[in-house]
Backbone as CSV, one residue per row, in Angstrom:
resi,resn,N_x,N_y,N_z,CA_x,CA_y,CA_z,C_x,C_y,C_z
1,UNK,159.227,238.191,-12.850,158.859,237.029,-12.049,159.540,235.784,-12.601
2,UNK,160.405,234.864,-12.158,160.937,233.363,-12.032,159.960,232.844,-12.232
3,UNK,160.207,232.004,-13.560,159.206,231.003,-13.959,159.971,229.926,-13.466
4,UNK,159.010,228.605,-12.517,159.293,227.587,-12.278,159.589,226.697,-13.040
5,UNK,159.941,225.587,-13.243,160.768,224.639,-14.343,159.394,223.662,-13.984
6,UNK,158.718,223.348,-15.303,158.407,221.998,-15.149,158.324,220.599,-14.538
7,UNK,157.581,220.372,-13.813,158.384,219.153,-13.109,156.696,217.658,-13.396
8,UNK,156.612,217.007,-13.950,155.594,216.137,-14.114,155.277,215.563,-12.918
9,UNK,154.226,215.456,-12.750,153.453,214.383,-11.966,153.534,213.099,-12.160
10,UNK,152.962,212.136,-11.127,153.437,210.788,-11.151,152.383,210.607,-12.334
11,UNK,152.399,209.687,-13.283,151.670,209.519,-14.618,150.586,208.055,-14.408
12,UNK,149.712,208.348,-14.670,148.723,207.227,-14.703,148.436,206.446,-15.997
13,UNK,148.312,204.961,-16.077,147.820,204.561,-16.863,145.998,204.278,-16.822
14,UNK,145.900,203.845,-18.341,144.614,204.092,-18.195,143.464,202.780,-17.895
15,UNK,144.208,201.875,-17.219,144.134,200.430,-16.711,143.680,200.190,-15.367
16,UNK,144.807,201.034,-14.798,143.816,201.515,-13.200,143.347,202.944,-12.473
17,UNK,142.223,202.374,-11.246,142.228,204.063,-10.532,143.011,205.255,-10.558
18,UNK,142.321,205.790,-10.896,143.502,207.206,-10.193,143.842,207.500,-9.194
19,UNK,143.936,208.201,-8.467,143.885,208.294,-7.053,142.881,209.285,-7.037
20,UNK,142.427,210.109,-7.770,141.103,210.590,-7.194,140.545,210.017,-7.468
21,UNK,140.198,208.908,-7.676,139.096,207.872,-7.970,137.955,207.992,-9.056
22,UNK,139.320,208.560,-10.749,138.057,208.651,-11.732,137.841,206.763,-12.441
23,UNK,138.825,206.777,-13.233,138.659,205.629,-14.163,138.996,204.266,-13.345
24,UNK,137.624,203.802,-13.765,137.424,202.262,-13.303,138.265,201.256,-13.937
25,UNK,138.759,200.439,-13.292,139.350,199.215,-14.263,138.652,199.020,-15.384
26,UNK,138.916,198.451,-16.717,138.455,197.966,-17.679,137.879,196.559,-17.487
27,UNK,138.399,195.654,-16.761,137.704,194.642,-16.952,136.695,194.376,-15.551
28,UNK,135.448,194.250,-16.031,134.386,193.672,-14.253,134.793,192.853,-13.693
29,UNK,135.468,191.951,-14.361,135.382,190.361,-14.296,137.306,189.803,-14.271
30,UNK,137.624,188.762,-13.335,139.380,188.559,-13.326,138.371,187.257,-14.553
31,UNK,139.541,187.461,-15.455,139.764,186.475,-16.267,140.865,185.485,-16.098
32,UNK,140.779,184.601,-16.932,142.077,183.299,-16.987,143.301,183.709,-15.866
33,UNK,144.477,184.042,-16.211,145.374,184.044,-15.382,145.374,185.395,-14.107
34,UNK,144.278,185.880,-14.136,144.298,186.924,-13.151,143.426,186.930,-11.940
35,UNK,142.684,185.657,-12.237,141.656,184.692,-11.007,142.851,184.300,-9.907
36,UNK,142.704,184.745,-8.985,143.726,184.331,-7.554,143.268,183.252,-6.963
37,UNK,142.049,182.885,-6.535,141.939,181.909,-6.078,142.265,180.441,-6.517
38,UNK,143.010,179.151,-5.216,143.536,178.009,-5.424,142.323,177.143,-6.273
39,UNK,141.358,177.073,-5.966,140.462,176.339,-6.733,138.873,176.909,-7.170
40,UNK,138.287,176.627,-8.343,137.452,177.034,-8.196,135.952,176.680,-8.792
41,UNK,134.680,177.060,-8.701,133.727,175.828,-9.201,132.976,175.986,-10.764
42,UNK,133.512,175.206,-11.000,133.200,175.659,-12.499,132.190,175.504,-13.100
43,UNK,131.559,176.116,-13.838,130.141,176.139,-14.461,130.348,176.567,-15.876
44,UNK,129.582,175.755,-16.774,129.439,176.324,-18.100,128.685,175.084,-19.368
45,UNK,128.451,175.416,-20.397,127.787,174.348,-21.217,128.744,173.077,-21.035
46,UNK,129.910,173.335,-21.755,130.465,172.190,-22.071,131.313,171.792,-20.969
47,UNK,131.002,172.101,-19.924,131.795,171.433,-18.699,131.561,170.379,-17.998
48,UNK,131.729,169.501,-17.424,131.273,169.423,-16.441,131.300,169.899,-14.612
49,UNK,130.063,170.404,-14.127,130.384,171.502,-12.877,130.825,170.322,-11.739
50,UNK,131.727,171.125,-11.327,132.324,170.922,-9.988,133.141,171.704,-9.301
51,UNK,133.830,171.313,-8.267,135.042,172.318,-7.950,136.620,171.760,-8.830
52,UNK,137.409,172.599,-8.849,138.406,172.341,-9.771,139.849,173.136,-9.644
53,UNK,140.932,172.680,-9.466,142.072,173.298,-8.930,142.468,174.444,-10.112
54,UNK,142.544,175.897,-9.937,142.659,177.132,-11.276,143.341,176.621,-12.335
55,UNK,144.512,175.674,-12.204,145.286,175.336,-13.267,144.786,174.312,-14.296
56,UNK,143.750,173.329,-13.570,142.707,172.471,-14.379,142.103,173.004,-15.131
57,UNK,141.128,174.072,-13.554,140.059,175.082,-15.020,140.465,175.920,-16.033
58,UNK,141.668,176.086,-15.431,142.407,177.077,-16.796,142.421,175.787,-18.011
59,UNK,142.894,174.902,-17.907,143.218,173.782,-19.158,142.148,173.592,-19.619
60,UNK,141.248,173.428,-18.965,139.755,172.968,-19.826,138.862,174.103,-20.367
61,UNK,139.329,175.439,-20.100,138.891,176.707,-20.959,139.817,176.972,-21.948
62,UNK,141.613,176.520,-21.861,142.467,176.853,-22.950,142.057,175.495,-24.183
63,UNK,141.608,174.434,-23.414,141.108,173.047,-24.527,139.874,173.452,-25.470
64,UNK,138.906,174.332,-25.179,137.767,174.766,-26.067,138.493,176.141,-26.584
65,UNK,138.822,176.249,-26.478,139.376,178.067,-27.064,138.407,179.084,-26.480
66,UNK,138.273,178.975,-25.179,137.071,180.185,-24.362,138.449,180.464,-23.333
67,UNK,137.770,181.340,-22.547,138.108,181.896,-21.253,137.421,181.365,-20.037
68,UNK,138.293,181.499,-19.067,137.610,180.952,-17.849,137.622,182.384,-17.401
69,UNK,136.167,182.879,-17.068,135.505,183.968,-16.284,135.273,184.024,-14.955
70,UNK,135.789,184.867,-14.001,135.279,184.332,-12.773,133.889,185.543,-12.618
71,UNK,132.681,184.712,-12.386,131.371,185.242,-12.220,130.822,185.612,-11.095
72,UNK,131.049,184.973,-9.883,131.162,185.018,-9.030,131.957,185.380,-7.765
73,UNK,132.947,185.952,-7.566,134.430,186.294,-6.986,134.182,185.748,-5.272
74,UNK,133.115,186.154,-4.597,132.796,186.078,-3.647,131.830,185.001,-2.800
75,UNK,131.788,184.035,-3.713,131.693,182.552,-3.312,132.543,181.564,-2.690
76,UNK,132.533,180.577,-2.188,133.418,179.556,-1.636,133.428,178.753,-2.021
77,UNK,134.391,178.246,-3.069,134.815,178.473,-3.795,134.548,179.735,-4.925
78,UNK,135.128,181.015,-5.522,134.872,181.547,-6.245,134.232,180.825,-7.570
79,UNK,132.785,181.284,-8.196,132.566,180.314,-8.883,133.112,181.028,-10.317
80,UNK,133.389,180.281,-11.667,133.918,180.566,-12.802,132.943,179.554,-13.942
81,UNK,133.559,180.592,-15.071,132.095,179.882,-16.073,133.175,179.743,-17.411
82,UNK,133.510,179.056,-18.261,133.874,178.567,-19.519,133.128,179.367,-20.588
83,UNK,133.966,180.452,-21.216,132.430,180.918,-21.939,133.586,182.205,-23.124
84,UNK,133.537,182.353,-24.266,134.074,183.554,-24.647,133.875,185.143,-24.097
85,UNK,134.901,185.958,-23.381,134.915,186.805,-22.626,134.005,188.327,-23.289
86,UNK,134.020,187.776,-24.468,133.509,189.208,-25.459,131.814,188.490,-25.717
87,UNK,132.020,187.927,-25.658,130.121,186.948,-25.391,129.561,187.717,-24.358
88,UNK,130.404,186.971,-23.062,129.618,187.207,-22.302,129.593,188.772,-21.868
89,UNK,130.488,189.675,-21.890,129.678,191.037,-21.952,128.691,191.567,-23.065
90,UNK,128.556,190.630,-24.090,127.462,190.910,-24.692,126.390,190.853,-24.280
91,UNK,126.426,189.213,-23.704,125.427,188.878,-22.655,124.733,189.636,-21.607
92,UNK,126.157,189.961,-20.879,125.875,191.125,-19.152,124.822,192.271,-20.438
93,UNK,125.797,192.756,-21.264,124.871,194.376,-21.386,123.473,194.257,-22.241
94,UNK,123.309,192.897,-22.913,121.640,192.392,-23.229,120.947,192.466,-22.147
95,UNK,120.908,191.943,-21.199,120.625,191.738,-20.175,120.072,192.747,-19.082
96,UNK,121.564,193.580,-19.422,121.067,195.028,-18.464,119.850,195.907,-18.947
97,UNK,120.309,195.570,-20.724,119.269,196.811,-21.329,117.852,196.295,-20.620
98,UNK,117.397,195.000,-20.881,116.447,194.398,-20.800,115.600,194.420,-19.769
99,UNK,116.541,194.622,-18.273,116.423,194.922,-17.204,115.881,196.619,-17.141
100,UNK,116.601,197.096,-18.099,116.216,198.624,-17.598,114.922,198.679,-18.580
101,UNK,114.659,198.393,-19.646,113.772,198.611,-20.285,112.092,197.872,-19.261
102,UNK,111.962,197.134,-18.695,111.314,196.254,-17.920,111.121,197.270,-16.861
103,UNK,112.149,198.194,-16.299,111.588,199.005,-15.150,110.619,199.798,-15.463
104,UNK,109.991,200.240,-14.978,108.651,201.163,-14.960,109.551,202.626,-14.215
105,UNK,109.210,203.651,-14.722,109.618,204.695,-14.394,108.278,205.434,-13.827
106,UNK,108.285,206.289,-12.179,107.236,206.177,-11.620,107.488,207.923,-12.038
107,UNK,106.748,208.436,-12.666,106.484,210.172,-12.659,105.558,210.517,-11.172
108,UNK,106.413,211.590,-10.917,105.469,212.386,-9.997,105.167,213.823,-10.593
109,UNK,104.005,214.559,-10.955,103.755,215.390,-11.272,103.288,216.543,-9.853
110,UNK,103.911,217.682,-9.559,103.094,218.603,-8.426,102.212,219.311,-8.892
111,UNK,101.363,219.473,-7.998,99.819,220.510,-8.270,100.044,221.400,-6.820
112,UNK,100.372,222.813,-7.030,100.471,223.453,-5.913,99.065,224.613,-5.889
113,UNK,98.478,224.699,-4.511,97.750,225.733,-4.855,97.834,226.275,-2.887
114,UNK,96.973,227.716,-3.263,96.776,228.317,-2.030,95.802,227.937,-1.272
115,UNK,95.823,228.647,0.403,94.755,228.070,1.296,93.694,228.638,0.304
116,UNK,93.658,229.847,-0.064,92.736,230.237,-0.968,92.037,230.369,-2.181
117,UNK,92.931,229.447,-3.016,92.268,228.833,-4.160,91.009,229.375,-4.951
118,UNK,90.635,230.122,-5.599,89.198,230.272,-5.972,88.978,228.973,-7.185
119,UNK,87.607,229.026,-7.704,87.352,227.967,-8.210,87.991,228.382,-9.670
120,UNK,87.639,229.098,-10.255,88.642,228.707,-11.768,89.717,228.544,-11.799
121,UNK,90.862,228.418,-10.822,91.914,228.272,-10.354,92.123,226.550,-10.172
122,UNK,90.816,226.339,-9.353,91.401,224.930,-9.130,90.504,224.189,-10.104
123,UNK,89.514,224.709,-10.942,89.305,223.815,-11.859,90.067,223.611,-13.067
124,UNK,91.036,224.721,-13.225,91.624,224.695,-14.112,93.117,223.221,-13.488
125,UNK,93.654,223.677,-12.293,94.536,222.592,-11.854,93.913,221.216,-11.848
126,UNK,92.825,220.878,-11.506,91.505,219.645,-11.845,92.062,219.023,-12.987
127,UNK,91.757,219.816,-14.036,91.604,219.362,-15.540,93.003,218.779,-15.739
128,UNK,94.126,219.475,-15.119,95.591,219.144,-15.470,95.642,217.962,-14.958
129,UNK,95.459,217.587,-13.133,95.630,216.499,-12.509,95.130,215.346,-13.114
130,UNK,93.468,215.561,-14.183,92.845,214.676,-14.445,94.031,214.066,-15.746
131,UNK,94.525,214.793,-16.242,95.319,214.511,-17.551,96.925,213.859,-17.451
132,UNK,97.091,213.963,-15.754,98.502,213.675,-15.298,98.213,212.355,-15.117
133,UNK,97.023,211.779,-14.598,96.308,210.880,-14.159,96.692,209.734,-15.093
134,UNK,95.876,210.236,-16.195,95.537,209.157,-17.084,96.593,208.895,-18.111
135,UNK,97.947,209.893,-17.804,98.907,209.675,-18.619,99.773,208.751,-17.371
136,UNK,99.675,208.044,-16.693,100.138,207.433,-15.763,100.917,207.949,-14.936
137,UNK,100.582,209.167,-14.919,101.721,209.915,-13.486,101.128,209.929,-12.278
138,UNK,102.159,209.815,-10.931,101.245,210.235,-9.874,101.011,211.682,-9.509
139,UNK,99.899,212.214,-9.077,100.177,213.236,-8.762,100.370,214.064,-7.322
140,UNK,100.808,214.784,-6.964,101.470,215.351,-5.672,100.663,216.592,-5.545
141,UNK,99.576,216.325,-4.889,99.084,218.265,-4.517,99.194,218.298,-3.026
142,UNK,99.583,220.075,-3.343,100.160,220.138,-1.706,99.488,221.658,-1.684
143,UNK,99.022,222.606,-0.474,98.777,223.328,-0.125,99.917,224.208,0.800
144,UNK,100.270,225.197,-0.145,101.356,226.147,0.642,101.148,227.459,1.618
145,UNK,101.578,227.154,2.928,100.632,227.960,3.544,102.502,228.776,3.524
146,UNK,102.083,230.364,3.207,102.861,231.823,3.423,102.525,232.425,4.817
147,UNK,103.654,232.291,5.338,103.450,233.591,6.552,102.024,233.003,7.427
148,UNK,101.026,233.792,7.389,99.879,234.016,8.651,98.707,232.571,8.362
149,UNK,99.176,232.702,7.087,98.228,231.904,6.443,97.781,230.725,7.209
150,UNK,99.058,230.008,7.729,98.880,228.293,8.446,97.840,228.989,9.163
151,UNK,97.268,229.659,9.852,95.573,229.402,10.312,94.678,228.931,9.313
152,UNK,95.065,228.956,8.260,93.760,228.099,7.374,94.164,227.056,6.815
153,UNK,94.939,225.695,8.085,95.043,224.751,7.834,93.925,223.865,7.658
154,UNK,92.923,224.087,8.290,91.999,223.242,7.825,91.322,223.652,6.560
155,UNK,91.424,224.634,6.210,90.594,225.218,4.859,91.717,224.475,3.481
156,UNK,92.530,224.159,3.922,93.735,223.890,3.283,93.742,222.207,2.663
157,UNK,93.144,221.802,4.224,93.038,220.057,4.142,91.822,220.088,3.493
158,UNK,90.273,220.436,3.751,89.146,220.641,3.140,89.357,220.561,1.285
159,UNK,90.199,221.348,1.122,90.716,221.831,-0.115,91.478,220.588,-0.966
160,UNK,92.178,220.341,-0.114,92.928,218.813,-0.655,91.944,217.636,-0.618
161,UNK,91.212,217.311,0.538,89.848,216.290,0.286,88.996,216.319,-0.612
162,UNK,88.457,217.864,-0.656,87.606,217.903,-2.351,88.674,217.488,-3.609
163,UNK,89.537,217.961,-3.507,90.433,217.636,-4.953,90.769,216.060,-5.235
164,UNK,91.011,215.736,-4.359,90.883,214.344,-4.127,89.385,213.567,-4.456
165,UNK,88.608,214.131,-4.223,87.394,213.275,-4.073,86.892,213.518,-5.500
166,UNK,86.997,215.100,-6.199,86.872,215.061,-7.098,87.505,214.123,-8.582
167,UNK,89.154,213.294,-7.966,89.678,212.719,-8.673,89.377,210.720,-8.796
168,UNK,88.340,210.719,-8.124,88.225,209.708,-7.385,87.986,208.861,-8.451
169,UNK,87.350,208.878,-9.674,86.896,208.697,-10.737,88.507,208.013,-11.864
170,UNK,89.443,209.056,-11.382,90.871,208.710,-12.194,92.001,208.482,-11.201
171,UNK,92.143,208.385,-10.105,93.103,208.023,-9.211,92.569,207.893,-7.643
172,UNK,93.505,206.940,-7.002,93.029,206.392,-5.696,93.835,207.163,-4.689
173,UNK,93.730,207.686,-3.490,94.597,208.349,-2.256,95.640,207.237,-1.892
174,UNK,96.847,208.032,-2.572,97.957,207.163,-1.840,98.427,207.753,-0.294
175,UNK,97.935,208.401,-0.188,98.470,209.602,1.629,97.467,210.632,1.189
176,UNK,97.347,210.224,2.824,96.222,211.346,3.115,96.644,212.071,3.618
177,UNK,96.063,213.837,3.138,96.535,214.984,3.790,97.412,215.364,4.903
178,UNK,98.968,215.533,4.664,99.397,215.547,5.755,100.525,216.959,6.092
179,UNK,100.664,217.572,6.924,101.350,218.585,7.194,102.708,218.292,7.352
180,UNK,103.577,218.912,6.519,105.328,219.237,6.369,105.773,220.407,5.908
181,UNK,105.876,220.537,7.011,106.726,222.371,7.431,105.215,223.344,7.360
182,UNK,105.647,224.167,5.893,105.166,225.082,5.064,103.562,224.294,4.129
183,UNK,103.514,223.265,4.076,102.887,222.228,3.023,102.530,221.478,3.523
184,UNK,100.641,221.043,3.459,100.020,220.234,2.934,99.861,219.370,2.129
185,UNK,100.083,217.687,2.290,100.601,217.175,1.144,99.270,215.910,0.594
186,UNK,98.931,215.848,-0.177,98.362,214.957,-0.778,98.590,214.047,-1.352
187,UNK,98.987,212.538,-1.872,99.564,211.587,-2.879,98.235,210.951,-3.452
188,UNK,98.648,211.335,-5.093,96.815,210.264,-5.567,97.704,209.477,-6.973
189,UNK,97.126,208.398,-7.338,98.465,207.299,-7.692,97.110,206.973,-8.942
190,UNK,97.291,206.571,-10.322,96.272,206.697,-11.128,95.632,205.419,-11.202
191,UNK,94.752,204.947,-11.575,93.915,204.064,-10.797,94.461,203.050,-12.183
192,UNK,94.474,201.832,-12.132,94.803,200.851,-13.434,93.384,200.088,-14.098
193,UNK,93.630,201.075,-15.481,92.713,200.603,-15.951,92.833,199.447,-16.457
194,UNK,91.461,198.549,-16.942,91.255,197.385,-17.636,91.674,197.320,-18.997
195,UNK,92.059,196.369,-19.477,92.580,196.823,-21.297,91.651,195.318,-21.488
Protein backbone atom coordinates (compact mmCIF):
# COMPACT_ATOMS: atom_id res chain seq x y z
CA UNK A 1 0.00 0.00 0.00
CA UNK A 2 1.32 3.87 -1.04
CA UNK A 3 1.84 5.77 1.86
CA UNK A 4 0.62 9.34 1.34
CA UNK A 5 3.21 12.19 1.90
CA UNK A 6 2.46 14.42 4.67
CA UNK A 7 0.88 17.45 3.93
CA UNK A 8 0.03 19.98 7.22
CA UNK A 9 -2.94 21.70 7.90
CA UNK A 10 -3.53 25.34 8.02
CA UNK A 11 -1.83 25.98 11.68
CA UNK A 12 -3.52 27.89 14.42
CA UNK A 13 -2.30 30.16 16.86
CA UNK A 14 -3.19 30.09 20.25
CA UNK A 15 -4.59 33.81 20.34
CA UNK A 16 -7.59 33.11 18.31
CA UNK A 17 -10.72 30.71 17.54
CA UNK A 18 -10.27 27.80 15.83
CA UNK A 19 -12.55 27.13 13.47
CA UNK A 20 -14.17 24.52 15.36
CA UNK A 21 -14.73 26.87 17.84
CA UNK A 22 -12.39 25.55 20.78
CA UNK A 23 -10.04 28.33 22.26
CA UNK A 24 -11.41 31.60 23.26
CA UNK A 25 -9.42 34.72 22.83
CA UNK A 26 -7.23 35.46 25.78
CA UNK A 27 -8.20 38.73 26.47
CA UNK A 28 -12.35 39.60 27.62
CA UNK A 29 -11.65 42.98 27.41
CA UNK A 30 -9.95 45.34 23.99
CA UNK A 31 -7.35 47.11 25.79
CA UNK A 32 -5.31 50.43 24.92
CA UNK A 33 -4.59 50.28 21.25
CA UNK A 34 -7.07 47.56 20.29
CA UNK A 35 -10.34 49.69 21.45
CA UNK A 36 -11.81 50.69 17.82
CA UNK A 37 -14.02 53.03 18.74
CA UNK A 38 -13.50 57.14 17.73
CA UNK A 39 -14.30 58.28 21.20
CA UNK A 40 -14.98 57.07 24.32
CA UNK A 41 -16.43 57.70 28.04
CA UNK A 42 -14.13 57.43 30.46
CA UNK A 43 -14.44 56.36 33.95
CA UNK A 44 -11.99 55.68 36.65
CA UNK A 45 -10.48 57.08 40.13
CA UNK A 46 -8.14 59.43 38.89
CA UNK A 47 -9.99 60.72 35.96
CA UNK A 48 -12.06 62.90 35.35
CA UNK A 49 -15.47 61.15 33.57
CA UNK A 50 -16.57 62.28 30.42
CA UNK A 51 -16.56 61.46 26.84
CA UNK A 52 -13.07 61.63 25.28
CA UNK A 53 -11.52 61.22 21.75
CA UNK A 54 -9.37 57.24 22.06
CA UNK A 55 -6.16 59.10 21.48
CA UNK A 56 -6.80 61.49 24.64
CA UNK A 57 -7.95 58.52 26.67
CA UNK A 58 -5.15 56.63 25.57
CA UNK A 59 -2.72 59.71 26.88
CA UNK A 60 -4.28 60.02 30.13
CA UNK A 61 -3.97 56.10 30.88
CA UNK A 62 -0.22 56.16 29.24
CA UNK A 63 0.27 59.57 31.87
CA UNK A 64 -0.57 57.30 35.13
CA UNK A 65 1.14 54.12 33.92
CA UNK A 66 -2.45 52.07 33.77
CA UNK A 67 -4.31 50.86 30.82
CA UNK A 68 -7.30 52.12 29.33
CA UNK A 69 -9.88 49.07 29.55
CA UNK A 70 -12.81 49.09 27.57
CA UNK A 71 -15.64 47.79 30.15
CA UNK A 72 -18.29 48.35 28.45
CA UNK A 73 -17.95 47.71 24.45
CA UNK A 74 -21.59 48.11 23.77
CA UNK A 75 -22.46 51.50 25.02
CA UNK A 76 -22.69 54.85 23.15
CA UNK A 77 -20.11 55.84 23.52
CA UNK A 78 -18.18 52.53 24.44
CA UNK A 79 -17.47 53.17 28.03
CA UNK A 80 -13.54 52.64 29.27
CA UNK A 81 -12.04 52.72 32.77
CA UNK A 82 -8.20 53.84 33.65
CA UNK A 83 -7.21 51.07 35.84
CA UNK A 84 -4.11 48.36 35.74
CA UNK A 85 -5.26 45.48 33.34
CA UNK A 86 -3.91 42.62 35.74
CA UNK A 87 -5.98 44.45 38.73
CA UNK A 88 -8.74 44.49 37.24
CA UNK A 89 -9.06 40.76 36.35
CA UNK A 90 -8.23 40.31 39.75
CA UNK A 91 -11.04 42.30 40.46
CA UNK A 92 -13.59 40.54 37.65
CA UNK A 93 -12.49 36.96 39.24
CA UNK A 94 -12.96 38.32 43.20
CA UNK A 95 -15.99 39.19 42.28
CA UNK A 96 -17.13 36.20 40.37
CA UNK A 97 -15.99 33.90 43.20
CA UNK A 98 -18.08 36.00 45.49
CA UNK A 99 -20.96 35.89 43.28
CA UNK A 100 -20.84 32.17 43.07
CA UNK A 101 -20.19 31.59 46.59
CA UNK A 102 -23.52 33.89 47.50
CA UNK A 103 -25.60 31.52 45.17
CA UNK A 104 -27.58 29.07 47.01
CA UNK A 105 -27.51 25.76 45.34
CA UNK A 106 -31.18 24.34 45.30
CA UNK A 107 -30.89 20.19 45.86
CA UNK A 108 -33.66 18.19 44.70
CA UNK A 109 -33.75 14.87 46.32
CA UNK A 110 -36.47 11.95 44.61
CA UNK A 111 -38.62 9.70 46.77
CA UNK A 112 -40.14 7.14 44.37
CA UNK A 113 -42.68 4.69 45.50
CA UNK A 114 -45.56 2.35 44.15
CA UNK A 115 -49.43 2.73 43.79
CA UNK A 116 -48.90 0.09 46.37
CA UNK A 117 -46.62 1.06 48.88
CA UNK A 118 -47.08 -0.93 52.13
CA UNK A 119 -46.39 0.87 55.30
CA UNK A 120 -42.79 -0.12 56.29
CA UNK A 121 -41.91 0.86 52.95
CA UNK A 122 -43.14 4.24 53.17
CA UNK A 123 -42.23 4.78 56.63
CA UNK A 124 -39.04 3.93 56.01
CA UNK A 125 -39.03 6.61 52.72
CA UNK A 126 -40.82 9.15 55.58
CA UNK A 127 -37.83 9.02 57.75
CA UNK A 128 -35.45 9.72 54.62
CA UNK A 129 -37.73 12.67 53.25
CA UNK A 130 -37.85 13.92 56.89
CA UNK A 131 -33.88 14.02 56.84
CA UNK A 132 -33.72 15.48 53.13
CA UNK A 133 -35.90 18.11 54.63
CA UNK A 134 -34.02 19.38 57.26
CA UNK A 135 -30.76 19.10 55.45
CA UNK A 136 -32.24 21.78 53.14
CA UNK A 137 -33.13 19.78 50.13
CA UNK A 138 -36.29 19.82 48.30
CA UNK A 139 -37.88 16.86 47.98
CA UNK A 140 -39.58 15.28 44.77
CA UNK A 141 -42.00 12.25 45.47
CA UNK A 142 -43.61 10.85 42.64
CA UNK A 143 -45.76 7.72 42.26
CA UNK A 144 -44.86 5.34 39.31
CA UNK A 145 -47.63 3.79 37.85
CA UNK A 146 -46.25 0.23 35.54
CA UNK A 147 -48.41 -1.08 32.92
CA UNK A 148 -52.25 -1.69 34.40
CA UNK A 149 -51.47 -0.05 37.36
CA UNK A 150 -52.59 3.82 36.24
CA UNK A 151 -56.11 2.54 37.54
CA UNK A 152 -54.85 3.28 40.93
CA UNK A 153 -54.38 6.78 40.20
CA UNK A 154 -56.19 7.91 42.84
CA UNK A 155 -54.73 5.45 45.39
CA UNK A 156 -51.55 6.96 44.08
CA UNK A 157 -52.58 10.75 44.75
CA UNK A 158 -54.17 9.60 48.30
CA UNK A 159 -50.65 8.24 48.82
CA UNK A 160 -48.82 11.42 47.90
CA UNK A 161 -51.39 13.65 50.17
CA UNK A 162 -50.70 11.49 53.24
CA UNK A 163 -46.91 11.79 52.62
CA UNK A 164 -47.23 15.19 52.32
CA UNK A 165 -49.37 15.83 55.20
CA UNK A 166 -47.32 13.67 57.12
CA UNK A 167 -44.32 16.13 56.25
CA UNK A 168 -46.18 19.07 57.11
CA UNK A 169 -44.31 19.53 60.32
CA UNK A 170 -40.73 19.82 58.07
CA UNK A 171 -41.73 21.11 54.65
CA UNK A 172 -44.53 23.11 52.87
CA UNK A 173 -46.34 21.76 49.27
CA UNK A 174 -44.61 23.37 46.57
CA UNK A 175 -47.09 21.42 43.70
CA UNK A 176 -49.67 19.61 44.29
CA UNK A 177 -50.08 16.13 43.04
CA UNK A 178 -49.91 16.14 39.53
CA UNK A 179 -49.92 13.54 36.64
CA UNK A 180 -46.86 13.28 33.91
CA UNK A 181 -46.91 10.47 31.66
CA UNK A 182 -46.03 7.34 33.85
CA UNK A 183 -45.74 9.66 37.33
CA UNK A 184 -47.38 11.27 39.96
CA UNK A 185 -45.55 14.15 41.08
CA UNK A 186 -45.35 15.86 44.35
CA UNK A 187 -42.89 19.08 45.21
CA UNK A 188 -42.40 19.75 49.19
CA UNK A 189 -39.66 22.63 49.65
CA UNK A 190 -38.25 22.57 53.53
CA UNK A 191 -39.90 24.93 55.61
CA UNK A 192 -37.21 27.90 57.02
CA UNK A 193 -36.48 27.61 60.20
CA UNK A 194 -35.97 30.42 62.88
CA UNK A 195 -32.25 30.71 64.12
Amino acid sequence: MEKKPFVPGPRRDNNGPSRRGGNAPKDLHAINERIRAREVRLVGDNVETGIYPIQEALKIAEAQGLDLIEISPNAAPPVCKVLDYQKFLYQQKKHQKEQKAKATKVVVKEIRFGPQTDDHDYNFKLKHAIGFLQDGAKVKAYVFFRGRSILFKEQGEVLLLRFANDLEEYGKVEQMPVLEGKRMIIMLSPKKTKA
